[in-house]
N, C-alpha and C positions, 0 to 999 in steps of 0.2 A: 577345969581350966577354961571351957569352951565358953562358962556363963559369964567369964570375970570381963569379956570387950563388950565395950559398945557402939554403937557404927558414929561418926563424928558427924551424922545429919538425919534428920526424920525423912523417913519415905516420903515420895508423891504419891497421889494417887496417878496413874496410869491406865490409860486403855488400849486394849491388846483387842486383837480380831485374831481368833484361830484358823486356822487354814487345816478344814478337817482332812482325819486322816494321814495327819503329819507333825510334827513337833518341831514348828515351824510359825511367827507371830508375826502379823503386819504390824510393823511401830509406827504408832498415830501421834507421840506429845514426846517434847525433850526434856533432859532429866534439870540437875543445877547448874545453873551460871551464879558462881562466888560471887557474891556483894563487898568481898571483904575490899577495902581501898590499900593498896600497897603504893610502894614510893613509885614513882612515874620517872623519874631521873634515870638516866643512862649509867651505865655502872661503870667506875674508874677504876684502874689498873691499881694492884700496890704499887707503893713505889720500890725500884730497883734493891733501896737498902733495907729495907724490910727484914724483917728478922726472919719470916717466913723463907726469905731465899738466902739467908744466910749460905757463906761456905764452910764445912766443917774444918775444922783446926787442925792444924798440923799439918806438916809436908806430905804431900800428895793423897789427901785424906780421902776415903772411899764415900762417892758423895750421890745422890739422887738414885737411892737406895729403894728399890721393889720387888716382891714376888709374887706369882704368878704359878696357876697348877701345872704341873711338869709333867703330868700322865693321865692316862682316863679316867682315872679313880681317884686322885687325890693322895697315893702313895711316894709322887715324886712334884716339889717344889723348883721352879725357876728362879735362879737367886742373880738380879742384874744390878750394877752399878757403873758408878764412872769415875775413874783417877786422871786427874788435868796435867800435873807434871809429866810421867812417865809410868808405861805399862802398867808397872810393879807387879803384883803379884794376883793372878786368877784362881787361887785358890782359896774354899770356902774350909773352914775349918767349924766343923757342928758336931753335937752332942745332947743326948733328952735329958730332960729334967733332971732325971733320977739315975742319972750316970753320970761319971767322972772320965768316961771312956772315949774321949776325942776322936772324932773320924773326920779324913775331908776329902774335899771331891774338886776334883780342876775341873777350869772352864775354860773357854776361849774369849779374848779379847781382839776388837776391830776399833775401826775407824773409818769415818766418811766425809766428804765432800759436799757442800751443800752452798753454791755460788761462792760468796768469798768467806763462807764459815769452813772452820777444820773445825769436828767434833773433838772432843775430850778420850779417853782411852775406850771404851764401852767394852763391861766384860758383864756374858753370860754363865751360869754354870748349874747345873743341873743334878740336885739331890737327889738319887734314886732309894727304893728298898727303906721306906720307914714306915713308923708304925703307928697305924692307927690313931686316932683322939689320942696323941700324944703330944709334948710341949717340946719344941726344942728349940735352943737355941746358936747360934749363927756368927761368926765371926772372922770380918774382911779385911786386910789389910795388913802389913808388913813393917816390923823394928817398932817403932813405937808409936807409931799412926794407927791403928787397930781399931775398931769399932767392933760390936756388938749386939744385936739385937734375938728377936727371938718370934716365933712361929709357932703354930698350933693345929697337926695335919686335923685334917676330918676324920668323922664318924668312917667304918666300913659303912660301901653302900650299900643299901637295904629299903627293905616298903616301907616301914614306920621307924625310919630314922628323923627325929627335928635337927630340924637344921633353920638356920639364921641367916640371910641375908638381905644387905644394905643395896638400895639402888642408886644410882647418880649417874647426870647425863650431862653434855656439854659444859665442862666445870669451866677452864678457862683459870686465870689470875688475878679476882677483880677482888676488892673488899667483901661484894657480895658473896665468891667465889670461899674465900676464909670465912665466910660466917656459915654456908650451908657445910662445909666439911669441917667447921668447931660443931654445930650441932649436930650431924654424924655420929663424930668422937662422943659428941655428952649425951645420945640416946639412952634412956633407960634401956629400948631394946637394943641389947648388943649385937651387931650384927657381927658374921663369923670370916664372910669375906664379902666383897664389893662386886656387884654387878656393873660393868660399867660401858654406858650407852654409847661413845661416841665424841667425838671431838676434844681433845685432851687440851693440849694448849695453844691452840689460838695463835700459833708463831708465822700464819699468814697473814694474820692482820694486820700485823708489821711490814716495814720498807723492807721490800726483797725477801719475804718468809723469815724474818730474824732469828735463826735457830740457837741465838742463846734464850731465846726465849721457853725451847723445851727444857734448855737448862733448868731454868729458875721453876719451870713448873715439874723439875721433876726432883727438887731440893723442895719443892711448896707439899708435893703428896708424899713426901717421904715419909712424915711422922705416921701416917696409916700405913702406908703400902708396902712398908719394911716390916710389916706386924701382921700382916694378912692379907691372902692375896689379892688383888684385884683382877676379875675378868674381862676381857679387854674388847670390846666393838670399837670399829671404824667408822669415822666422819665426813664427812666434806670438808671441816677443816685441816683435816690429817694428811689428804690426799698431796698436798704441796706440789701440785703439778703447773710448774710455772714456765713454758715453754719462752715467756717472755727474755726470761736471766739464762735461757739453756740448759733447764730443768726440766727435763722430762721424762723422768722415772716416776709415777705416783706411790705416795707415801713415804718416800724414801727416808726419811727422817723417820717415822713409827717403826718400818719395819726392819733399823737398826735396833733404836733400842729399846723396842717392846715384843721379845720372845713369846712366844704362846706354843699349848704342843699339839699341833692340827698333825704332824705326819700319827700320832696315836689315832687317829678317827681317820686316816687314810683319807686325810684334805689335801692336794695339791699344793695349795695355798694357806699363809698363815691368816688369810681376810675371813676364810671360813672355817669353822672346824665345830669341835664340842668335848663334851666333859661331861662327866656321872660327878655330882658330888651330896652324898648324904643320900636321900629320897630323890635327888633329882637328874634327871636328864637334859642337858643345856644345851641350844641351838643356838652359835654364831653365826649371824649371816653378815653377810659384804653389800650393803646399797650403793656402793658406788664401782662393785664390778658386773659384770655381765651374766646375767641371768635365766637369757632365754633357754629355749628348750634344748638347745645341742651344746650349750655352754658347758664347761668344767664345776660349774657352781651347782647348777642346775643337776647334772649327774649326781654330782655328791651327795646333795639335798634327797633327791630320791632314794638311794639307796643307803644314807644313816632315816630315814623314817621309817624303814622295814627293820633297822635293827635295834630299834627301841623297845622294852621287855619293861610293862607296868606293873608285872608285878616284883619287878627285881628296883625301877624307879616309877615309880606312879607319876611323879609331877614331873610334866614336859613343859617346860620354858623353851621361848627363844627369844634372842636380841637380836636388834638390828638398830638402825639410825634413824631413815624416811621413815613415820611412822603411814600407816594405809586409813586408818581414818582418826581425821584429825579437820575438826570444825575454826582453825584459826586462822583468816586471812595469809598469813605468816606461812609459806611452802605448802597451800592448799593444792592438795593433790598429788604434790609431787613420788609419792608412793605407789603411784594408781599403777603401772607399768608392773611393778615386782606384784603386786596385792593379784593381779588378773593373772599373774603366772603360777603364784603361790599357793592364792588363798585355799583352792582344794583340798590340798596334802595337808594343810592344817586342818580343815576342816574333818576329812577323814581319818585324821590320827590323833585326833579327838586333844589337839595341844590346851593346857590350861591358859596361859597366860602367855601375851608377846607383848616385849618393853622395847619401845622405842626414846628417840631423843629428838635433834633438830631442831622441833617447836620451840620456843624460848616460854614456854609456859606448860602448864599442869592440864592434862586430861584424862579418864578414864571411860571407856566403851559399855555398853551391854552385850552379852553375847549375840554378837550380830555375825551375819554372812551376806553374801552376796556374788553367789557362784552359779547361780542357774541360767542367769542371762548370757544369749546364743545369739544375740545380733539382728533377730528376728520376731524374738517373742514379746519383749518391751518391759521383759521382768528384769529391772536395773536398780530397785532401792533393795537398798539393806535390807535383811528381815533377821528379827530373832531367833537364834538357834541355840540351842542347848550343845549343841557337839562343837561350835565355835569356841573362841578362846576369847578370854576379854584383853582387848588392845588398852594401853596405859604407856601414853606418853610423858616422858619424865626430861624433858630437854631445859629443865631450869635451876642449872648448876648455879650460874651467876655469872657467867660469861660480860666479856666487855660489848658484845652489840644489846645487850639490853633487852626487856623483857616483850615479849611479843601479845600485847592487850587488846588486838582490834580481833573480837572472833564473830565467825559470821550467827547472821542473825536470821530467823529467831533457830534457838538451840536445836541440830539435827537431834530426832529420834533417839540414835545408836548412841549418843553421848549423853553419860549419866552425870558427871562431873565437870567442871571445867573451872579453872583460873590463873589468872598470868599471875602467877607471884615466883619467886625461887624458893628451893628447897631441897630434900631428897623421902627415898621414901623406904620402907624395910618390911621386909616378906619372910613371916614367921611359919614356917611348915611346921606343923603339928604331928602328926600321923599321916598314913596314904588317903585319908579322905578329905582332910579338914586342915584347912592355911587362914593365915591374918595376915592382909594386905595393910599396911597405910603410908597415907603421904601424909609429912610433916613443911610445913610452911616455916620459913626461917623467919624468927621475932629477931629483936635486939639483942636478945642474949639467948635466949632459948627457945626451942621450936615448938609449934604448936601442931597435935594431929588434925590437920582439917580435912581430912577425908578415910574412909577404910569401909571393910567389910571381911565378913569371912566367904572365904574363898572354897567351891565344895569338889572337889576332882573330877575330870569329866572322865575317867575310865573306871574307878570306884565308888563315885556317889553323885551321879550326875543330876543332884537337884539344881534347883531354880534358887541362884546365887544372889538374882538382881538386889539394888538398895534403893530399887525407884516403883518395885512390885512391892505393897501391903501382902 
């Protein structure tokens, strides 16, 4: 299987300066800046009737339908939706494949405030105790309004489980927005659940945070997100902290109706937490709460990196939003704060990959670091390191602010990729050594991979991954 990719660009040549006695490279030339021309145009909103935001039929029909992993392992599902007329009924009614055996499980149902929006009914409910790589399916709703859909838990976790995951970052509701999640949907590679970076729908870009507008964006990701989970990071545009209208609770809209299970990883907060699924160990972090050293986030971070076991999951991911290096005019630097708090603990626990969003455009890293500099010694450029993780910014859902084209010049070092286009991208784990990275660039109708590489584990086979080293 390993021979059948091939990377979507020729290498450069590259020169590297060793720094003897260490595995450690001064980067002296930058990798590619995409020639490709995409559309320059601001990206327009559907419109309202859109079929995409259609409402489902029938009285009080179960609508803006998602799930989400409900345990550490992938044995328990989060099943959330929303009923407009009244409560009705919080119970899920499921059963596998290969049984006739109906089981169900209640949940709870809220509501909230959000200036002069009342939310819709929002019910959570929480599948415990199922089984493995098994298929089941799922069914909401009361008398003759009923819907049904269907779910597929994961592998047990393990070192050489493959496992399938889709990335996407700042999706938003634009035309662009439906074209990166129909190409999604029509990948050959299927991915198994959704990583996902960071600013959902865009309902502050609206007069007074228009929160029907999570509606419609959460009638817009239904047809995936009712079928597989999505992983959920936090945005800046999620925070909804509008002190202006008398809003000032942050997130308050996300953290009604998007459940995640942080008290499992003994997170304080649902901003940060994590999850084993397949081969993998997942780090959510929160860029937009507080981080430093005596923080609650800060604690947690150190003490889930001590209890991460590679060979139970070899590949260590984590997400967040700010990405820490990111060469595009567009939120330059804005990561720099968490990166000088962080980067060590990444570096030391040897994380493969960290997916951020934000950027309104495509970049991918070299394994770079930048953790020795003390204030005094004047050592403050990046250098390549092999124990680093490669940063890959993915912030080009299709969102309505449009794509972020002006990157600084000429290409830093640490960036081997770069292009404003949208799109999303999918991360094919193999075995505990060996993964397939690519971004897919969204065409007219179908995507194209304009970037990848295989990706080699930095706790099991910590070769030299670059695609800009011959």
């Amino acid at each position: 299987m390993l021979g059948m990719r091939f990377y979507g660009h020729f290498p450069l040549a590259f020169l590297w300066i060793l720094i003897a006695g260490s595995e450690t490279f001064l980067l002296s030339k930058g990798g590619i800046t995409s020639t490709f021309i995409r559309n320059e145009e601001k990206s327009l909103d559907m419109p309202l009737e859109s079929d995409v935001f259609r409402v489902s039929s029938g009285y009080n029909a179960p609508q803006q339908v998602h799930i989400t992993q409900g345990d550490r392992t992938g044995k328990a599902v989060i099943v959330s939706w929303v009923t407009e007329d009244e409560p009705g009924s919080s119970t899920v009614v499921y059963w596998s494949e290969d049984s006739s055996n109906k089981l169900e499980a209640r949940g709870k149902v809220s509501t909230y405030k959000y200036y002069n929006y009342t939310s819709g009914y929002i019910h959570h409910c929480t599948i415990h105790n199922l089984e493995f790589n098994t298929k089941y399916y799922y069914k909401l709703g009361i008398g003759n309004t009923t819907r049904t859909f269907w779910f597929i838990v994961p592998p047990k976790v393990g070192p050489n489980v493959p496992y399938t995951f889709g990335i996407i970052g700042d999706l938003g509701q634009t035309y662009d927005s439906n074209r990166t999640l129909g190409n999604y949907e029509m990948n050959p590679v299927k991915g198994q659940s959704v990583l996902f970076l960071g600013d959902l729908s865009y309902a502050d870009e609206y007069p007074f945070h228009d929160n029907l507008r999570w509606d419609t964006w959460g009638r817009f990701i239904e047809r995936s997100a009712a079928y597989q989970p999505w992983i959920w990071t936090t945005g800046n545009h999620d925070l909804d902290y509008a002190p202006e209208i008398g809003e000032t609770k942050p997130f308050k809209p996300f953290l009604n109706r998007y459940h995640v299970p942080f008290k499992s990883s003994k997170s304080t907060k649902p901003l940060w937490y994590s999850i084993k699924r397949a081969s993998a160990y997942i780090i959510i972090l929160s860029s937009y709460s507080a981080y430093g050293r005596s923080t609650p986030q800060y604690k947690w971070l150190r003490k889930e990196l001590r209890k991460v076991n590679r060979s139970e999951t070899p590949w260590l991911i984590v997400l967040m939003h700010a990405p820490w290096y990111n060469s595009n005019i567009a939120h330059y630097m804005e990561g720099e704060t968490m990166r000088v708090v962080f980067e060590p603990f990444f570096v030391q626990s040897k994380v493969d990959i960290v997916f951020a969003g934000h950027v309104h455009a495509y970049e991918r890293s070299e394994r770079v670091s930048n953790i020795v500099y003390n204030i005094v010694n004047g050592k403050c450029t990046p250098v390549y390191d092999q124990s680093a993780p490669v940063y890959i910014t993915i912030g080009d859902g299709g969102n309505v602010q449009g794509l972020a084209d002006n990157f600084t010049e000429p290409q830093p070092a640490y960036s081997a990729f770069r292009e404003a286009s949208f799109g999303h991208a999918t991360l094919e784990i193999m075995n505990q050594t060996h993964a397939f990275y690519a971004w897919h660039r969204n065409g007219d109708i179908y995507s194209f991979q304009a970037d990848s590489l295989w990706l080699y584990n930095r706790y099991w086979y910590p070769m030299n991954d670059s695609t800009t080293i011959n």
